[in-house]
C-alpha positions as CSV (number, residue, x, y, z in Angstrom):
1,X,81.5,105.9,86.7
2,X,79.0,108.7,85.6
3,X,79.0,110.3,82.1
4,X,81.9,112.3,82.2
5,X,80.1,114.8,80.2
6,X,78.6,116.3,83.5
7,X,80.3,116.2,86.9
8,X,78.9,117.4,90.2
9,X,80.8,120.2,90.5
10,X,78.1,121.3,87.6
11,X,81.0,122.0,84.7
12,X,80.7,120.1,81.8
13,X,83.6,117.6,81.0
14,X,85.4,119.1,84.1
15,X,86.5,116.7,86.8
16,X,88.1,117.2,89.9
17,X,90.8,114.6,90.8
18,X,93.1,114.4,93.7
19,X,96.3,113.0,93.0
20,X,98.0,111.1,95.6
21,X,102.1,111.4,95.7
22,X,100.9,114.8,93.4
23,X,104.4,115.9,94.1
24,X,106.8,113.4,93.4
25,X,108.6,112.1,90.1
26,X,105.2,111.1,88.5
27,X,102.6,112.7,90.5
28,X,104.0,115.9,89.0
29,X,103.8,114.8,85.5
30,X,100.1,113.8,86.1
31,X,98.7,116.6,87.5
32,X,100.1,118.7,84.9
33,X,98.8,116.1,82.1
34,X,95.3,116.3,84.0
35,X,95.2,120.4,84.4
36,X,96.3,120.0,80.4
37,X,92.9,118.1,79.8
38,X,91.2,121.2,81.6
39,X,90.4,119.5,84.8
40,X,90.5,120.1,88.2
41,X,93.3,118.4,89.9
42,X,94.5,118.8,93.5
43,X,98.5,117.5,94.1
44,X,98.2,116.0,97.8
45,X,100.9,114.7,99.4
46,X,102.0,115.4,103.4
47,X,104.4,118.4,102.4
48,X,100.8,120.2,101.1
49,X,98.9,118.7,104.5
50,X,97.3,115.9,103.3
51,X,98.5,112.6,104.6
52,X,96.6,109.0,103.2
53,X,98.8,107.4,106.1
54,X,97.8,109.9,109.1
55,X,94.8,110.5,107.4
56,X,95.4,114.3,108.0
57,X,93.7,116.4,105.5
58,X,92.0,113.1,103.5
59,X,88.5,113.6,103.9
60,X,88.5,117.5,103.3
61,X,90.5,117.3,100.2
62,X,88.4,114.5,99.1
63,X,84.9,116.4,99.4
64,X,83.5,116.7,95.9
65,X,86.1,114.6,94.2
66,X,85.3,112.0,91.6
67,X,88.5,110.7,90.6
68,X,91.6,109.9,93.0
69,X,95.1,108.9,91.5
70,X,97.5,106.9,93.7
71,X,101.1,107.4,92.7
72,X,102.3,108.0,96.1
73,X,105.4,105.6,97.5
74,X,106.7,104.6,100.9
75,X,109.5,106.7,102.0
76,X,111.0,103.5,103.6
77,X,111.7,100.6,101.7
78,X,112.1,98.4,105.1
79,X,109.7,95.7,105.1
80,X,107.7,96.2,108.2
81,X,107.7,100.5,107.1
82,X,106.3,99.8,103.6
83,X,103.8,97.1,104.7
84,X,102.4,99.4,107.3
85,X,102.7,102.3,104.3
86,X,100.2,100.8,101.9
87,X,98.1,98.9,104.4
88,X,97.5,102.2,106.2
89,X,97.5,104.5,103.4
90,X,94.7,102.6,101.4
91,X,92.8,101.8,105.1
92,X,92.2,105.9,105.1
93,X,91.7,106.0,101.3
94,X,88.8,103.7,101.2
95,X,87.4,105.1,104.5
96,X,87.6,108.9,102.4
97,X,86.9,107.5,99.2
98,X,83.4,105.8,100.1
99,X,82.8,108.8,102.4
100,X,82.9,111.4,99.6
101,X,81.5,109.2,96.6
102,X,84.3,109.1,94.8
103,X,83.7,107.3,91.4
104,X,87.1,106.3,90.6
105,X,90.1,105.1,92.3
106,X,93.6,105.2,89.9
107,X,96.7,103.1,91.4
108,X,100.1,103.2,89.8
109,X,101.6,99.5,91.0
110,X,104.6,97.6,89.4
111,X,104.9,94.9,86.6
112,X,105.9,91.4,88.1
113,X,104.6,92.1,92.0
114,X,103.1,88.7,92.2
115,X,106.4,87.3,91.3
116,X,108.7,89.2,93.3
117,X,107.1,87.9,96.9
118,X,110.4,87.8,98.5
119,X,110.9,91.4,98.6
120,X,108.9,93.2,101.4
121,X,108.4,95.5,98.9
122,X,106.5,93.8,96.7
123,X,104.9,91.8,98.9
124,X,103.7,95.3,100.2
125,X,102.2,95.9,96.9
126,X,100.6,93.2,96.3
127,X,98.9,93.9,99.8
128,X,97.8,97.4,98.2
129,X,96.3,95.8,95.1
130,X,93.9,93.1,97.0
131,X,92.4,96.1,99.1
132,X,92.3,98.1,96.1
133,X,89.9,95.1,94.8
134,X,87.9,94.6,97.9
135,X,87.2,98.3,98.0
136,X,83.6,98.9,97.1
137,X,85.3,101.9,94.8
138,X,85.4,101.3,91.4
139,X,88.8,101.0,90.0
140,X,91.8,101.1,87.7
141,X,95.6,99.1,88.5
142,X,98.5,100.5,86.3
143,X,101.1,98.1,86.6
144,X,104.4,99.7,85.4
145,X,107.9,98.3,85.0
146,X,111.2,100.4,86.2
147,X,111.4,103.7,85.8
148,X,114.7,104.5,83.3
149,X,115.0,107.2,86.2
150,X,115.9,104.4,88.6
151,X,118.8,102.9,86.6
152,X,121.1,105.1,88.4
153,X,119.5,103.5,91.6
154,X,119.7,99.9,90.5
155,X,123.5,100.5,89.7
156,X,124.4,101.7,92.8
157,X,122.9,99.0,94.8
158,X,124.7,96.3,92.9
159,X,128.1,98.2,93.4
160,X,130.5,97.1,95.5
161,X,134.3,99.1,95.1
162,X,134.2,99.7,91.1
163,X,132.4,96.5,90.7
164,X,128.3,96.6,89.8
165,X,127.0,92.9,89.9
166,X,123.8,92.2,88.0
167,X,121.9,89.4,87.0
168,X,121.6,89.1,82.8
169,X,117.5,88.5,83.3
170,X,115.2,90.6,80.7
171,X,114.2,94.2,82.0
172,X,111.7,96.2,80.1
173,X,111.7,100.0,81.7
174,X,109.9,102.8,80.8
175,X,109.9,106.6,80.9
176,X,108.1,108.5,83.7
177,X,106.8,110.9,81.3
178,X,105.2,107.5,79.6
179,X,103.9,106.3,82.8
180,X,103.0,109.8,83.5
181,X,100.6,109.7,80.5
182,X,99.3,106.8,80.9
183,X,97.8,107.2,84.2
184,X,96.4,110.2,83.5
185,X,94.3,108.3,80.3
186,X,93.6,106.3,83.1
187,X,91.8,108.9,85.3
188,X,89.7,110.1,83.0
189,X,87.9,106.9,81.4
190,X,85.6,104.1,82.5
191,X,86.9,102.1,85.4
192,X,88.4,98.9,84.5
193,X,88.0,97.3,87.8
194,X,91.3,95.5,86.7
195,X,94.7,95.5,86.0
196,X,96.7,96.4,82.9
197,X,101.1,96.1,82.2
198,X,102.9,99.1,81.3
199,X,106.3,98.8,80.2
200,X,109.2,100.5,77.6
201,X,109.1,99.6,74.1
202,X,112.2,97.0,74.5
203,X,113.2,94.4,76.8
204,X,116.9,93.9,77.2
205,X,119.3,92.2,80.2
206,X,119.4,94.2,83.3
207,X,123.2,94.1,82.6
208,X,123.2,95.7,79.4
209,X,120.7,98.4,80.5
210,X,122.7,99.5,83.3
211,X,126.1,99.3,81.1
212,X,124.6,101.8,78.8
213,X,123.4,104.2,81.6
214,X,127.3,104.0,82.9
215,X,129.1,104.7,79.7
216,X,126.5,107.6,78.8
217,X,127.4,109.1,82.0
218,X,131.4,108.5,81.7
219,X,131.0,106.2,85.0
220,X,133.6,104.2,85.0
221,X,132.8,101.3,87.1
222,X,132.3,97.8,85.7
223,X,129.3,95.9,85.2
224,X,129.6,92.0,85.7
225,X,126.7,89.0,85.4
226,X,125.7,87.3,87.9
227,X,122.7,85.9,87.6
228,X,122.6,84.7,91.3
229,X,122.5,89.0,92.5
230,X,119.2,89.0,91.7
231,X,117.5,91.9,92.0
232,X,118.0,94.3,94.9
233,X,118.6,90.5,96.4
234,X,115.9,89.0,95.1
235,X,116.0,86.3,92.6
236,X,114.7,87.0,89.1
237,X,114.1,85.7,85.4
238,X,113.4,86.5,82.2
239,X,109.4,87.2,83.0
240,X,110.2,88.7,86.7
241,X,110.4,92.3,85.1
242,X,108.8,92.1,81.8
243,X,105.4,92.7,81.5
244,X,102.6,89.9,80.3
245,X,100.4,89.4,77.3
246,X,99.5,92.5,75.4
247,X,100.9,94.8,77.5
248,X,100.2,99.1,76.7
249,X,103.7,100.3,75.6
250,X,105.4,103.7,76.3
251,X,107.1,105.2,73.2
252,X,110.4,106.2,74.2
253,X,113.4,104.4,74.0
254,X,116.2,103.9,76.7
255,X,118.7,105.2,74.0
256,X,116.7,107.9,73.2
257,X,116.3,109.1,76.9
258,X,119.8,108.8,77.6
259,X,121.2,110.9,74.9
260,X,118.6,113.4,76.5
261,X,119.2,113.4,79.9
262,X,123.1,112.0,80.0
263,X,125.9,114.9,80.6
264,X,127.8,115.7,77.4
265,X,131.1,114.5,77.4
């Protein structure tokens, strides 16, 4: 990537980055950590026109850009809907991208895709980081594990009556604020043209997170192991949702976000 100390736009130290998914959960906290640093940042998403998937709106909001940030998500987590999601989302991307010069090319992915292959969803992923790499744009692959955010989600999924079945295998989320941050240190430096893992400070059994997120928010239903529930179906281990060697590590705590964001009692 160029000296960031000059950009074309002719303002020194001043970027302009779209951010892709600039509206949701994440994409929110980045822009506002990018506008922070003083540069230009442009949320796109299809609610503000600009669809990656369509193509509607790429190339326009792409014109002078040297940095785009990938956060978005499939709104479908079917596995034909989020295969055709990232394939044609990052088709148009790398079409815009190459088009418009753009320098740097930011994707937020997830810790253990390669390993989760039974899920369309992951398998979808994996799809998005191999054109990623192909792409003749230079780039950067933040792989994060769960969101604390999605606990709630996790625990419904596993529920049947007042019953939530889990497997006891390792999970190592993170906050979104954490990720948030993280990708937006990623936008503004060198290209890595690789990967790196992202995860919470502490790894602990997928049943023990989601029993805590329950009993901070008086839930009464009942958290039992099984290990052969898997995750969202799919089977899982220890190193299925915990993040490699030397992973970067967020600083906030599961405790400390729940005593946060859980309802007093």
């Amino acid at each position: 990537m160029k000296n960031q100390t000059s950009s074309s736009n002719g303002t020194s130290g001043k970027l302009r980055i779209v951010v892709l998914g600039g509206t949701g959960l994440i994409g929110t906290k980045v822009v506002s950590n990018l506008r922070l640093l003083g540069h230009e940042v442009i949320p796109a998403s299809p609610s503000l026109g600009i669809n990656a998937v369509t193509g509607k709106g790429l190339q326009e909001a792409l014109v002078g850009t040297q940095v785009v940030v990938d956060v978005s998500n499939s709104p479908s987590f079917e596995d034909k809907a989020v295969m055709e999601f990232f394939e044609s989302s990052n088709r148009n991307l790398v079409a815009a991208e190459a088009a418009a010069g753009v320098e740097h090319h930011v994707a937020l992915s997830v810790v253990g895709t390669e390993r989760l292959l039974a899920s369309g969803y992951f398998r979808a992923k994996l799809v998005q980081e191999t054109m990623i790499k192909a792409s003749p744009i230079p780039y950067t692959i933040v792989r994060a594990t769960q969101f604390f955010e999605f606990v709630g989600s996790i625990a419904q999924a596993a529920t049947s009556g007042e019953t939530v079945r889990l497997s006891t295998a390792l999970m190592q989320p993170i906050f979104s604020g954490d990720v948030a941050q993280a990708v937006a240190e990623a936008a503004v430096a060198e290209p890595l043209n690789g990967t790196f893992d992202l995860a919470g400070p502490e790894a602990k059994p997928i049943t023990e997170i989601v029993q805590a997120y329950l009993q901070a928010h008086q839930d009464s239903r009942t958290v039992v192991a099984d290990d052969a529930a898997g995750y969202f179906g799919t089977p899982v281990n220890d190193q299925s949702l915990t993040p490699g060697a030397h992973p970067r590590l967020g600083t906030t705590s599961f405790a400390d976000w729940l005593s946060r964001t859980a309802p007093a009692a």
